[in-house]
N, C-alpha and C positions, 0 to 999 in steps of 0.2 A: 582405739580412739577414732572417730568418725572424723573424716574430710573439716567437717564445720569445725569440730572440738579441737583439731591440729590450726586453724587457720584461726580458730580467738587464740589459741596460745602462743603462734609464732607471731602473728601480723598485730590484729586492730590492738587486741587488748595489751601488748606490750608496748605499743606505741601512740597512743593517744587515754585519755581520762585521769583523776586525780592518782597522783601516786600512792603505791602500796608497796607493803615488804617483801623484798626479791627485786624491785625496780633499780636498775641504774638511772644514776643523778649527777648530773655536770654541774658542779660550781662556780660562776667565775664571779672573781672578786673584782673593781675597782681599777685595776690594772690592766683587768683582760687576762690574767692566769687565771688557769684552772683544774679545778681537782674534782678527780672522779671515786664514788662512793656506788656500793650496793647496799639500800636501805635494810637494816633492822632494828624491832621493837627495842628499844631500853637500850640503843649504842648511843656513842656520841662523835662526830667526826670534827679533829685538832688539829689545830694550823697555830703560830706562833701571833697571831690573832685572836684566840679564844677557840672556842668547844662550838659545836653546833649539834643539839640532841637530832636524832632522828626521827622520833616523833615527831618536830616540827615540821618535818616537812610530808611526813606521811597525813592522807588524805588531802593535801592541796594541790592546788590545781597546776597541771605544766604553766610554767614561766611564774611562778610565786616568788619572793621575795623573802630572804631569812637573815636575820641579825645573829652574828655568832657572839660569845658573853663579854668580847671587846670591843663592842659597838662598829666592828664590819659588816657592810651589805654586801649579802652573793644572792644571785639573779640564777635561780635554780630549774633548767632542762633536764629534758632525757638526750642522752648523747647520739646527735647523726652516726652512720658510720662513718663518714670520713673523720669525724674526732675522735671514735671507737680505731680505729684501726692507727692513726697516729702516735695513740696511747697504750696501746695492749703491748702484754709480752710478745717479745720476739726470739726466735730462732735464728729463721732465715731474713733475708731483708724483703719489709714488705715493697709489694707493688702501691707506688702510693696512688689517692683518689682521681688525682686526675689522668693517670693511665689506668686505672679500674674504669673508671668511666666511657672511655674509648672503647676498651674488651665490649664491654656490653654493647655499647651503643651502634659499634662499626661492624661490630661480628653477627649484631641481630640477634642477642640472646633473647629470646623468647618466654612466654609462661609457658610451661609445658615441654621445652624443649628436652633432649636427653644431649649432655654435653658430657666432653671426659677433658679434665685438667691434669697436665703434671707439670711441674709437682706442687703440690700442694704449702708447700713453704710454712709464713707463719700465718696463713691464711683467712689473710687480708682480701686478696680475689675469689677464695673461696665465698667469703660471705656476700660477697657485689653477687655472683655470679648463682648463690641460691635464695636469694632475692628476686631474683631474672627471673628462674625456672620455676620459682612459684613451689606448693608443694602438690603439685600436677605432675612437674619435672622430675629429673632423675639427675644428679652431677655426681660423675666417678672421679675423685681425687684420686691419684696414682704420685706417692712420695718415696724415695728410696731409704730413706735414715727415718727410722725409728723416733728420733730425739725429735725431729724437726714435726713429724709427723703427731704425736702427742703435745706437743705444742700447739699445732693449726687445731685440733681436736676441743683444746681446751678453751683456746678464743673462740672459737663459731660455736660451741654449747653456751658460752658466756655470752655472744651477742644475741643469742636467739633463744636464753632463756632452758639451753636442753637440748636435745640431740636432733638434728632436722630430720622429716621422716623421708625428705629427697635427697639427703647424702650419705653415699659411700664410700669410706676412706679405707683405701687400699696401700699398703706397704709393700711395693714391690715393682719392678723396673717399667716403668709406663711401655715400652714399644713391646715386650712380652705379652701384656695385659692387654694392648692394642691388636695383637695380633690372633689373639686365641680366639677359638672357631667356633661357632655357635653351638651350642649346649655339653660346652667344657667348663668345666668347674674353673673360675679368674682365680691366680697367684696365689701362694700360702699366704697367710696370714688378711685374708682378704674378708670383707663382712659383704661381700655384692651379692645377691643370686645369683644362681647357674646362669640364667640368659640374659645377666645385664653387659650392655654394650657390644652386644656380638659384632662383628663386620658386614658394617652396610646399615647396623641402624642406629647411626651416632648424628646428630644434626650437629653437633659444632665440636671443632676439639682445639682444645687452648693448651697452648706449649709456653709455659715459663722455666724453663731450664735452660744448661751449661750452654748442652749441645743439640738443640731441637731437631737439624738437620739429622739426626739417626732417627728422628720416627716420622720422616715426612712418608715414607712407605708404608709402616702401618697405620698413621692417619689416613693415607687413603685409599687403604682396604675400611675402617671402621666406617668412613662417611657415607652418607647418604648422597645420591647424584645435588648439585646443588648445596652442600654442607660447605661450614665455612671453616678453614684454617687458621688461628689467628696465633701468633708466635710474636713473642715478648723477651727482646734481647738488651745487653746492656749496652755491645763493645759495635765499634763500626764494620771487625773481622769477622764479629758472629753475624752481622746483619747480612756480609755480603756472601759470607757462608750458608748461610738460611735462604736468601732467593736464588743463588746461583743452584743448588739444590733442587728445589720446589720448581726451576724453569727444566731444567735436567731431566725432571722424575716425568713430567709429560702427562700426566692428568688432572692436572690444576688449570685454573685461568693461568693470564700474567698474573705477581704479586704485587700488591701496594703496599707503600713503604713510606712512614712517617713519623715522625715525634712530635708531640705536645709542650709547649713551653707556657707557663701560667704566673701572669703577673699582674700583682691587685695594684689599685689605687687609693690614692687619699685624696679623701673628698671631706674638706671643711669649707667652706664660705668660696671664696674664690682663689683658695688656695688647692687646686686638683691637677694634681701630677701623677705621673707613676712613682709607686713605691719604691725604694732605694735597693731594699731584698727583693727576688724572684725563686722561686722553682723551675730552675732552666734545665738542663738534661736529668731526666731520669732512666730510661730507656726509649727503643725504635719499637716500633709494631709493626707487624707482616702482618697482611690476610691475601688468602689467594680461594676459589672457589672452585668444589669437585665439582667434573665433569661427569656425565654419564660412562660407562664404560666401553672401551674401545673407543672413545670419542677423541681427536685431538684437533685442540684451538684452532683458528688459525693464525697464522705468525702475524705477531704485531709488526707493521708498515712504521717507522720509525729510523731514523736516520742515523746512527752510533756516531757518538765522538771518536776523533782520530786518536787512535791506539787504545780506545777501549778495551779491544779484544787482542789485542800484540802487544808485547815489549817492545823497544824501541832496542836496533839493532845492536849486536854486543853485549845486551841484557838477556838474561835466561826467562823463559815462558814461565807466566804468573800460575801456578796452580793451586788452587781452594784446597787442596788435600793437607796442604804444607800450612793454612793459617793456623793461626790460636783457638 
């Protein structure tokens, strides 16, 4: 399949023009619920509302309007991904949109970039993150469990219509697959080429696991001088686990370190307040940037809080080795 023929089938043609069968369709009723369908000839989709054939809504146009056979109106899209991913199977727990959003945006994913993920979960950042790279780029998913790993496989052929022809989904310990030397065959059960991701030519590598801090070493053998580190933790022990690490290891910038909190409004007449519900913690995001090699920072000029770096006497010295 030529370049063109893969970019109608993942991009324009799945996401704009009247729908057809094979299209995902978001429903929402009245309420603001809503149900998700993949159209086919001669089905009907049942809700305790009535039936809604499928031909009605095949050949009309995004955002049409369909009456089900109890006189309900649903207001018929194709589903963004952030509603794609709040709704698919799950394995692992996803990363939701609004830290998918960050990945990309702070880490600089690129079209065309070559990034490597692990792990690939129920992948949810999998598909932000091959949207990025376009199918120019290259993203190597590295998952350890099997289960989870056929999971993310089955969501991102399901958002994208079929298999991307930029990802490779490898089953086997990310900092191994990080580490292997250029024109060594990557992990068993692996679908990569022999020279993908070799070390030194990885532009970005994104860490959504337990314990990120064991592959802050072979991230930055993989990276490229200027590649960016981006690590996705849950706990406050893993955050300071993760930069105390990544300052330690000595070829990164400093890391930045932040959380996203996202909360809507209701906007009627002159009734506009913030919402009552929020999406307050999801997780922290680290990024820090490789350096050229041999090269180190200089020390950031900054003034430590008292007892940063000591316990206070009588208490035993803090050591990262001993966190969760």
């Amino acid at each position: 399949m030529t370049e063109a023929a893969e970019e109608q089938q993942l991009g324009a043609r799945r996401r704009r023009g009247p729908f057809v069968p094979g299209d995902q369709v978001q429903l929402t009723d009245p309420k603001g619920r809503m149900h998700s369908l993949v159209l086919t000839q001669g089905r009907s989709f049942h809700t305790h509302r009535g039936s809604i054939p499928h031909d009605a809504l095949i050949g009309e146009p995004e955002g049409s309007v369909v009456e089900s056979s109890g006189g309900t109106r649903y207001l018929a899209l194709r589903p963004l991904l952030p509603d794609f991913v709040l709704s698919m199977p799950r394995g692992a727990t996803v990363v939701y949109p609004k830290d998918t959003a960050q990945v990309v945006g702070q880490a600089d994913v690129f079209d065309g970039a070559r990034v490597v993920e692990a792990g690939a979960g129920s992948g949810a950042l999998t598909c932000a993150l091959l949207q990025a790279v376009g199918t120019t780029g290259r993203l190597t998913s590295f998952e350890r469990r099997p289960d989870f790993a056929e999971v993310a496989r089955r969501n991102v052929e399901q958002f994208f219509g079929g298999p991307h022809p930029a990802w490779r989904l490898v089953v086997a310990d990310a900092a191994e697959g990080l580490a292997a030397p250029p024109g060594e065959p990557p992990p068993a059960d692996s679908a990569a080429p022999e020279d993908a991701d070799s070390p030194g030519h990885v532009d970005r590598v994104v860490l959504d696991m337990l314990a990120p801090w064991e592959c802050v070493g072979p991230a930055a053998a993989a990276l490229v001088p200027g590649g960016v580190l981006c690590c996705y933790v849950a706990t406050v022990p893993q955050l300071s686990r993760v930069v105390e690490r990544i300052r330690a290891y000595g070829s990164f910038t400093e890391p930045s370190s932040w959380e996203s909190v996202l909360r809507t409004w209701h906007v009627e007449g002159l009734a506009v307040r913030p919402d009552h519900r929020m999406v307050g913690h999801t997780g922290f995001l680290v990024t820090a940037r490789r350096l050229a090699p041999g090269v180190t920072a200089p020390p950031r000029r900054r003034r430590p809080a008292k007892g940063a770096q000591q316990e206070p006497p009588g208490q035993g010295a803090w050591d990262p080795a001993h966190q969760p």
